[in-house]
Each structure stands twice: as C-alpha cells, then as structure tokens.
N, C-alpha and C positions, 0 to 999 in steps of 0.2 A: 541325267536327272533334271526336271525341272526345276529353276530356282525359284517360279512361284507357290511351287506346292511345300508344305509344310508336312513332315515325316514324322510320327513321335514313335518313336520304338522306346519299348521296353525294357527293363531289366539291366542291372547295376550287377560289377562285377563282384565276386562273393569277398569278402573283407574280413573272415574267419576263416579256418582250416574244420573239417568235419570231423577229424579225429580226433580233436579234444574234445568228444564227448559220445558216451554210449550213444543207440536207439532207444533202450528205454528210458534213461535220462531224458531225452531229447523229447518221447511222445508226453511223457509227465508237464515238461514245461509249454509243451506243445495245448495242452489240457489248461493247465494254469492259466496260460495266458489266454484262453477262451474263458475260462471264468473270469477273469479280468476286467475283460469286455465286456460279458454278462454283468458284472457288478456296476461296472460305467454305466448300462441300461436300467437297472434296477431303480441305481439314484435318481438320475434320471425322472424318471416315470413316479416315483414314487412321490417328491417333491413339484414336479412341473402345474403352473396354474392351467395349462389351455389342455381341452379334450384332443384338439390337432396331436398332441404329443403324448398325451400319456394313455389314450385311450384308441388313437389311432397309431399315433409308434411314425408318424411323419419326421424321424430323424434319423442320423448314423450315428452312433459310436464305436470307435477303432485304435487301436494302438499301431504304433510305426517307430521302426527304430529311427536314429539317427540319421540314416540315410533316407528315413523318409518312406519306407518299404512296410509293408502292410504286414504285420505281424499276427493282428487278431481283430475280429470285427466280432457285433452282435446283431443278431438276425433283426431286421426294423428294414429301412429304406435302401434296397442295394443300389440304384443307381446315385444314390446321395454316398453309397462307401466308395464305388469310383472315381470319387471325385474331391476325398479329402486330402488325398498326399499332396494336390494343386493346393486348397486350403494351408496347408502346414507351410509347403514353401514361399507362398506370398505372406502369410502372417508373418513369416519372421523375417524376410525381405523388408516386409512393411515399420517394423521395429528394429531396420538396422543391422540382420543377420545376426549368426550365431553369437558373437560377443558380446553384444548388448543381451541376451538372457540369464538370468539368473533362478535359482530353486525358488517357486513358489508364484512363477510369471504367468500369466494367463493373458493373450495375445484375443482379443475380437476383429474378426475379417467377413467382408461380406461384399466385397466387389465383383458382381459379377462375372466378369470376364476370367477371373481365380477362379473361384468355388464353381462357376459352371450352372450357378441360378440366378434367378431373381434373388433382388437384396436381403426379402423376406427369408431366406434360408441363412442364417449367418451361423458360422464356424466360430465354436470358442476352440483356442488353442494349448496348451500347456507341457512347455519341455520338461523334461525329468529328468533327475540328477542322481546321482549316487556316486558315493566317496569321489562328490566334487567334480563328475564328468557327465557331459549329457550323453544320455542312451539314448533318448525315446523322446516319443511323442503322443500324448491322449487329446483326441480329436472328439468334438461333437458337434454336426450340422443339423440345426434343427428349424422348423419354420417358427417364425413371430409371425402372429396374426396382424400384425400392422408395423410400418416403419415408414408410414409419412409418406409416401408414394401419393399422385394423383387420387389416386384411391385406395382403401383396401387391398384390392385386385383388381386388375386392370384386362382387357382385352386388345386395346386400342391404344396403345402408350405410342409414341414416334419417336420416343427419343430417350436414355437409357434416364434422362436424369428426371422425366418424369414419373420413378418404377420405386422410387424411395431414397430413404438416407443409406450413404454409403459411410461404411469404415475402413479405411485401406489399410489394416493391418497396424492398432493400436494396443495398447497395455488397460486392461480393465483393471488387474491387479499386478501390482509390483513386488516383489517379494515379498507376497504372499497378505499386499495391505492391499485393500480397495483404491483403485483411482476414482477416488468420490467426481471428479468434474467428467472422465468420459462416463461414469455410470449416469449422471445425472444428465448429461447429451443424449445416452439412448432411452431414456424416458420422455423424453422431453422431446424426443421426434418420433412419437406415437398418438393413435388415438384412441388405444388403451393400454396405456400405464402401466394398470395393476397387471395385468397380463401377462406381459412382454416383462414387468419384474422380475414378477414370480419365473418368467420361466428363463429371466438369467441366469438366475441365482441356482436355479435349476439346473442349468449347464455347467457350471461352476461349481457344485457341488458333483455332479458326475464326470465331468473332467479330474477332479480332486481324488475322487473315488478309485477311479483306473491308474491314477499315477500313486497313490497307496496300496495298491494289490501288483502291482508290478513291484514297488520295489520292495515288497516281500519276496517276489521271485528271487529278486537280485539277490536280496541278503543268506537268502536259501542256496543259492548255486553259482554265485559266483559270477563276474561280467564276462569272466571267458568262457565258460559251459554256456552261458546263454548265446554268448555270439552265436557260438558254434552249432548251436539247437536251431539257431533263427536258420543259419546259411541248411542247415539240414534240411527245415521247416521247407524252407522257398525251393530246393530242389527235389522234394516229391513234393508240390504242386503243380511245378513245373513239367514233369512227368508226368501226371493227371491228362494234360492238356494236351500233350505229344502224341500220347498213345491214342488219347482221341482223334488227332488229324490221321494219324496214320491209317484211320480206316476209312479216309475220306480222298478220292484218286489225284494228284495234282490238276487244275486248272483254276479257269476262271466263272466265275457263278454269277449271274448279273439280275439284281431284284429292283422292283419301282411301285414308290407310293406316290399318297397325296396328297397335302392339306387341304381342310375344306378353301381358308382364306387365308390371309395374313391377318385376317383382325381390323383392317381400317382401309380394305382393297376388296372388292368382289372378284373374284376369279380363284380358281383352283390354283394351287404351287405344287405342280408336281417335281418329284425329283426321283433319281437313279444311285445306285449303289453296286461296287463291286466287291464281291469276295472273292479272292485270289488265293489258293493254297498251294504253297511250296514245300512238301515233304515234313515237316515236323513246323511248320511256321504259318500264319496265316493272315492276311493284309485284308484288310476293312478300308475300300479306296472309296472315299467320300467327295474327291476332286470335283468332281462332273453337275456338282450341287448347285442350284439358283443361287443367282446375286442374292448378299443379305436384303433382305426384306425390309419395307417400309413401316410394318407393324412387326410387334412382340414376338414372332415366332422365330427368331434367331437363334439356336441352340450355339451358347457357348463351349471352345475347344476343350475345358474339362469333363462335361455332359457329353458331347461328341465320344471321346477317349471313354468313357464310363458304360458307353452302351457296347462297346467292342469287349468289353470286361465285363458287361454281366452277360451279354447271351453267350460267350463262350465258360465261363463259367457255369452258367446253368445249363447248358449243354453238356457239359464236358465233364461236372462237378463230381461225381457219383457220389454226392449227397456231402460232400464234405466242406467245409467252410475256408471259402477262398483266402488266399494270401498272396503274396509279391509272386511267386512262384508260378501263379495261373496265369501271370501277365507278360512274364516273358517272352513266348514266343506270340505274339503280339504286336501286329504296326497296324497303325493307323496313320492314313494320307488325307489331307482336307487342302485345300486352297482357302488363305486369308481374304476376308472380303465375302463369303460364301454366305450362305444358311446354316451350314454345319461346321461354319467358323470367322462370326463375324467381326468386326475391328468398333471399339468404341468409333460414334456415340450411337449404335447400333440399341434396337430395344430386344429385349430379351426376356420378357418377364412369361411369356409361354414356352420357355425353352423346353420343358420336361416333353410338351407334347411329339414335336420334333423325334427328341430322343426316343421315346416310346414306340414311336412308330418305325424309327430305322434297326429297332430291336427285331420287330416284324420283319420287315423285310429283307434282315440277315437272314431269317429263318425261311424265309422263303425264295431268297438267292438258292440257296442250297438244298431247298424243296423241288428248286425244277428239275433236277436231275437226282436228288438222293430223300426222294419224300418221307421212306420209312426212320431217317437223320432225326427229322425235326416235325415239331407241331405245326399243325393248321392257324391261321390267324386267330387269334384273342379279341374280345371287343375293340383293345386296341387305344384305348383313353381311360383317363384315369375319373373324367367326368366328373371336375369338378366343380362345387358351388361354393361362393364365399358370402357370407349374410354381416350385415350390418346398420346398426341404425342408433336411437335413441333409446333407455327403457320408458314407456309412458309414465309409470309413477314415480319412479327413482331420477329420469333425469338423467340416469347413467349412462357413458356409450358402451356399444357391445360389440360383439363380433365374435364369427365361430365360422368354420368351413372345413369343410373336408372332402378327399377324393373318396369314389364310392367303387366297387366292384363290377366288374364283367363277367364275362360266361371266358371260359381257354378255349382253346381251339384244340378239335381232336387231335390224335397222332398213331402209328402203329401201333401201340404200348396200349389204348382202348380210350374210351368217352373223354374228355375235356372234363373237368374240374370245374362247377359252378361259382360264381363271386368269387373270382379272386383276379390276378393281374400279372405277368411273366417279370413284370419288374418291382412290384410290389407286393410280392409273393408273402412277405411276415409282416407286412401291415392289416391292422385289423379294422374290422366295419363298429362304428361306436353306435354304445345301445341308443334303442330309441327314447330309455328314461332316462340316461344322461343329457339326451339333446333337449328334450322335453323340458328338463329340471332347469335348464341353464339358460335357455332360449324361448324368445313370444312365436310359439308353432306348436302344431299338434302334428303328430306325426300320424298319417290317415293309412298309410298301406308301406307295409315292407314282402315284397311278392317276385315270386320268379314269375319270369314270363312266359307262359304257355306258345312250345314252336320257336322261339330263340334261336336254340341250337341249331346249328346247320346238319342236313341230314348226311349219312355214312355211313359204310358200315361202322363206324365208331361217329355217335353225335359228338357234335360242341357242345359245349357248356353252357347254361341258360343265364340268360341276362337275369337284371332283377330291375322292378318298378320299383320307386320310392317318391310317394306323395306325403306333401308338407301342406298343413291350415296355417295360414300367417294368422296372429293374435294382433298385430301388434303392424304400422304401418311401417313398413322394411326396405332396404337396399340390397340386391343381389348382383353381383359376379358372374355368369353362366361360362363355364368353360367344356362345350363337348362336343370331340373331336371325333374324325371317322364317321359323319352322319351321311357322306354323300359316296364314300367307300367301305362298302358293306365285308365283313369278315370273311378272306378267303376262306374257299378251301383247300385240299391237298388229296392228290393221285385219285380224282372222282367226284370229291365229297362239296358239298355245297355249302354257300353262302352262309353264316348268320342274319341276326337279327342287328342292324345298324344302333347308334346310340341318337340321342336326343333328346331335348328338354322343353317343358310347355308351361305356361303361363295359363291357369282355369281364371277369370275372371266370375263374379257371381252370378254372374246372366250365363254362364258355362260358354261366352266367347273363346275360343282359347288360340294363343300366339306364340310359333316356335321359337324360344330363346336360345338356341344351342350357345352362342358365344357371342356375351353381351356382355356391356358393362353397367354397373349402375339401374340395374333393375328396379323401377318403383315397385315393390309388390306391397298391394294394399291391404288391411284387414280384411280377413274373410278372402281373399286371394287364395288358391292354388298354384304349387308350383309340383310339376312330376318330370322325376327323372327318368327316362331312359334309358336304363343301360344295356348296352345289346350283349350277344350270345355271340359262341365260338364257329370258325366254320368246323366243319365235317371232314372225316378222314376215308377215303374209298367210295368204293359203289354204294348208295343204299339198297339196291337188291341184293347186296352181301351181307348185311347185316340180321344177326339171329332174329329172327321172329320172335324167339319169348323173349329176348330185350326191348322188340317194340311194346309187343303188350307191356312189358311191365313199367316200360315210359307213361305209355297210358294210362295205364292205374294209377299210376302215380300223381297223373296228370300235368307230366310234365311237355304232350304232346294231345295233337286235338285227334277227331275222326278226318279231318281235312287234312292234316297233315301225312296221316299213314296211306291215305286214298291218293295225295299226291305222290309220295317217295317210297310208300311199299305196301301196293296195291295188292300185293297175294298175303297181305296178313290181314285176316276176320278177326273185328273185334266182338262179335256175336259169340 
C-alpha cells in the first residue's frame, strides 16, 4: 500500500443484534424516520429568508445515529447529504467531543475541509438525547448567500482564507439558550444580515424539528428496537448496492474529464479516474488527480467521498432513499495535496464543480465497457450565477443566486430528462415571480433549446436559455462549467449542446462570461444563460421515426437537425 494515498472505506461494525426486533417493526420506524427528515425540510423551507433555500432546496437535512451513520435524509441537495457525517464529526470535535454536549446543543461548522464546501455552505448541528443518552444527530447544510468572503462568490480566490468567515465547530446554542456573542459574529460577517438571520434561525428551528420527531420514535419503541431497526435499516441498503455490483464483471474501468480552468490560470485541468470492482465491493481510485490547484476548483475529501455515494446510490438505488448501508461497500482513494484532496490553505470555493463532474465520469468509466449500466453525460454544471449589489431607492444590500438546470444524458432505459442535474436531481428551478419580486431584473425568456440534446436512438435532454434585464446597476458571479467539453455520448449517440454564459450590452455587443467574478452588469444589460442538453444514447438511424417527428412538433428539434442525424425521416 502506498503510504501517500489516503483510503476511506466505509462502514462501521453493527453495534445492535437484528433479532431484537420484527421486519415490520423495523420498516414502520424505517418510514418514521423518513418523516422525520421530511419534517426537518418542511421547517426548514417554510421559515428560511433566502429563495437559495426554500424555493430552490440548496440544502441537506439528515439524521445519524451516534455513530455518525446515516439513518434518514430528505430529498433537496444529495451531494451536500454525503457529506454531513464529515460535518457532525468535526462539529463536535470542534466543541470538544461527545462530553462537552448536552440536550438542547446546537454545534455551527463550516470549515471547508469538514463539510467538503465553500464556507457559504454551513452545517448546523444538534445531538439528541433521550433518558439521558445521546443517540443521534440532526444535521442541516444549507448555503448563506454571504459570509464575508472576498466576495459574494468568487471564481478567482488563491487562498482558502479569501472564500469567507470560517467557524470551526462552535455552540450557537447551549442548552438549549442562544449564544447571543457567536450569533452576533455570524451576522456581523455578512453582507446581508437579514438573510443569513432569518436563515439561521431557519436551521435551528429545522434542526429542532428532526430531534422532536425522532424522539417520538424513541419514546414509541424503545432505544433497543430502534438500534436494532437502524443495524436492519443499513443492512438491506447494503444489499441494494451488492446485488448491483454483482451484475457488473470484476475489473478495472478508467474515465477522463476536464476543467475548463482553475479560475485564475488559462489552460484546461484535465484529470483521470479509476473505477475498480471486486465482486460485491467497488473502489472510486482518484490517486492519479492534478496537484491542487492554484485557484478555487479544489474539491474537498468530503465532496470527493460524496460523489462515490451519490452515483452509486443513484445507480444502484431502485428508487429508495439511501442510508449508511449503500456506503459500505464503498472505498474511495485520493492522494493529499491533489484536486480531489487538497490540504489547507488550498482554495475551494468551486469545489461542487469538480465533484459534479467526476459523478460523470464514474458513469462513464463504466460506459466504456457496460454502456446500457449508465447514462450518457448530463450538461454537466450546475451553472451558476450569484448577483449582488445596492437597492437604488432603499440603499439596501442585496443578493440572490442560484444553480439552474441541464438537459440528462440519454441511456438504454430511453430520452434524457430535460432541466434537471444527476446530482441535484430534488432541487428545484425558482419562479421567475419570485426572482422578479425580490430582485432589480426582469426575467426576458425561460426556453428550452431547440437541438440541445445530443442525437440517438434515445435524445438527451434539452438545455434551457434564461435571459435576465438588469433594472438596477448589479454585480455578478458567473460560474459555467463544461463550456469547452461538450456532453458525451454513449454506445453511438452524440454530443449535446455545451453550457455558457453572455453579457448583451445595449449596443447588443455581447461578451462570454462563463466564469467570472464581479461582473459589472449595467442597467438595461443583458445577461443569458446557457445551459446545455444531454448527450445521446445509440445510433440515430435507430431511433423511431415517429419520435423524431414528434420532437419536431414539439419543437424540440429543427429541420437541420433531422436532415443531419436522421436523413430518411420526411417532415412533409
């Protein structure tokens, strides 16, 4: 073994016996405890000030037992759920370990290198107790629209401590009372306030939320039925994932992307991945990764670890909602110092893209050899924008951002799924009257892209346009990746439609901004997004004719397009 590579395997020895408690017992609290979750997201959402959260769902919430083991999540951000059991063990690290907690503790951590983001993503924490003993844990990582960073968002950061204020695992509340001084720190390293208030208190009340619906479990069944349901829980998940490899032949799979830049370097970073399967076990070797980088795109070891848990997960899942159990047979290898595992004071504040993209190229390790396995590539970027500025008459500062939708990539199973994202599959696109109501912009076109999708006998999935009128003299963020690697396809099927972003000036000059920071955008300015379409799955001369026409009817494809990729179908 190398002693420079870093190994995390999964899976904690079972700590209950399963016979102290029925299967039906067991799916009941199995259900509970996903209402649980749900309830954690409800509060949530229903309380939070910022549309990032309650209208796009940019957060996790999750239960974990004691050991830290993924008990229950709610559908919202899954590569932010791989990545809260790192959150939980540094919060309470950060406070000192388990002895220093007591009922009614709430734990704020947001150190990159734990939670696996940018600062802006910060984890409230909250152990739970019952007749006097901790069980569990209710977790919620959600993004703040600011925390004092260089900027809002950044593209160009070089160093982690230009990316925001950090908390390395403090006590917002004490048993159960506010720590009025750190609440008043994370206000006070913002540059909107009220915001980031509202949406503590927001987490704090959904943290609250999940550790009141839990310990009605408790009190319902008992701490030893519930062990016993959990150890149940995590071994048919565990099972889920087994019998998935098992239809996959041992070897080794090897996939390669690319970023467009680092952010503050012109040139491509490409990098390699191996997926290695050993009869019921499956190794994500990330070793072979570029040096961490000089800009932002260093994806932290917990986001690393989190994309091997959701694409096998969402492969694997047959629709059911993951737990400890889908991670066990699970390793993941990185070398410290990498891209796919950097060491402070490394900058990281585009880590998600990284991860997004090595999700792709899991699936397409395993596409060169087992293409009817996995999807075609997805747009591939979350494509996002963050806006910021002054209000003209109020004086107020503002801020608002959100990642937007791709086209999926086909697969055997038929066409790619328009707007959506393989890792942000339960996050939603926010209305255009909420952005409107709350923000100086008009929103001028919400449109799929005509020809997107990459052709196949099964298309990709269409991009979608979104043009924005700035009212109001503004600052933008431009984060969009995959502009210079167009979305494969798989076993024939072609390319999509790339992503990108443009600047209309009033004179209709217009200037690519894919990944920028600090965008002046002036009144009367234009900004449109690009978001591209999925590749293609097969030959397009396999593909049914009365599915082309009724592309075209639809107008989801041109006469150029059929005349290109399926010249024997008359649209006459």
């Amino acid at each position: 073994m190398d002693n420079q590579l870093h190994h995390y395997k999964f899976g904690i020895d079972r700590k209950a016996e399963r016979d102290d408690v029925d299967p039906v017992t067991t799916q009941i609290i199995r259900n509970s405890l996903n209402s649980a979750s749900e309830q954690m997201k409800r509060a949530l959402c229903r309380t939070a000030m910022s549309p990032v959260i309650y209208e796009v769902l940019d957060f996790a919430g999750a239960i974990y037992d004691n050991h830290m083991r993924l008990l229950a999540q709610a559908p919202s951000l899954p590569l932010f759920m791989g990545t809260l059991n790192f959150c939980i063990e540094e919060a309470v690290k950060g406070v000192g370990g388990e002895k220093n907690l007591n009922d009614g503790d709430i734990i704020i951590y947001n150190s990159p290198y734990g939670t696996g983001s940018h600062p802006q993503d910060a984890a409230l924490v909250a152990p739970v107790f019952f007749e006097n003993e901790l069980i569990a844990y209710t977790a919620i990582k959600a993004h703040w629209l600011d925390i004092a960073g260089k900027e809002p968002y950044s593209t160009d950061t070089v160093d982690v401590f230009q990316e925001g204020t950090v908390y390395p695992g403090v006590k917002l509340f004490n048993k159960g009372e506010l720590v009025e001084d750190i609440y008043k720190m994370c206000i006070a390293n913002t540059r909107v306030p009220n915001s980031v208030a509202g949406d503590i208190n927001a987490q704090a009340i959904g943290v609250k939320a999940g550790a009141t619906a839990l310990k009605r479990i408790l009190a319902k069944y008992g701490i030893k039925k519930f062990r016993a349901a959990a150890e149940s829980i995590f071994d048919a998940g565990e099972m889920i994932v087994k019998n998935y490899l098992k239809k996959i032949p041992n070897g080794e799979y090897s996939g390669s992307g690319q970023m467009d830049s680092n952010g503050v370097e012109p040139g491509k970073v490409p990098f390699d991945i191996k997926v290695i399967i050993e009869d019921e076990k499956v190794i994500l070797d990330m070793s072979q990764a570029p040096p961490q980088q000089n800009g932002p795109i260093n994806c932290p070891l917990p986001s690393t670890v989190s994309t091997a848990r959701v694409a096998m997960s969402m492969l694997a899942g047959s629709n059911e909602a993951p737990n400890e159990g889908f991670f066990r047979p699970i390793e993941v290898i990185t070398k410290p110092g990498t891209l796919f595992h950097p060491v402070s004071p490394a900058p990281v504040f585009l880590y998600g893209w990284p991860a997004l993209q090595a999700m792709e190229v899991f699936y397409r390790a395993l596409g060169s050899k087992f293409p009817e396995k996995v999807p075609a590539s997805s747009g591939g970027c979350i494509n996002a924008i963050v806006w910021w500025g002054i209000r003209e008459k109020s004086g107020e500062p503002w801020a608002d951002g959100a990642p937007h939708p791709v086209g999926q990539g086909a697969s055997s199973f038929g066409d790619g799924a328009t707007c959506l994202h393989h890792a942000e599959s339960a996050t939603r696109f926010a209305p255009a009257e909420v952005w409107e109501n709350r923000n100086p912009w008009l929103v001028n076109r919400v449109e799929l892209i005509k020809d997107s999708g990459g052709a196949g006998k099964y298309r990709g999935g269409l991009g979608v346009n979104l043009e924005f009128t700035m009212l109001e003299d503004s600052f933008a963020t431009t984060v969009c990746e995959r502009t210079k690697l167009p979305p494969w396809g798989l076993n024939g099927g072609n390319e999509g439609l790339a992503n990108n972003c443009y600047v209309i000036e009033e004179n209709e000059k217009i200037s690519e901004k894919p990944k920028a920071t600090r965008v002046h955008v002036k009144k009367g300015n234009r900004v449109l997004i690009q978001c591209g379409g999925g590749g293609g799955y097969g030959s397009p001369k396999d593909r049914n004719p009365e599915k082309v026409l009724d592309d075209y009817k639809q107008g989801y494809i041109s006469k150029e397009y059929i005349k290109k990729f399926h010249p024997e179908v008359k649209t006459n």
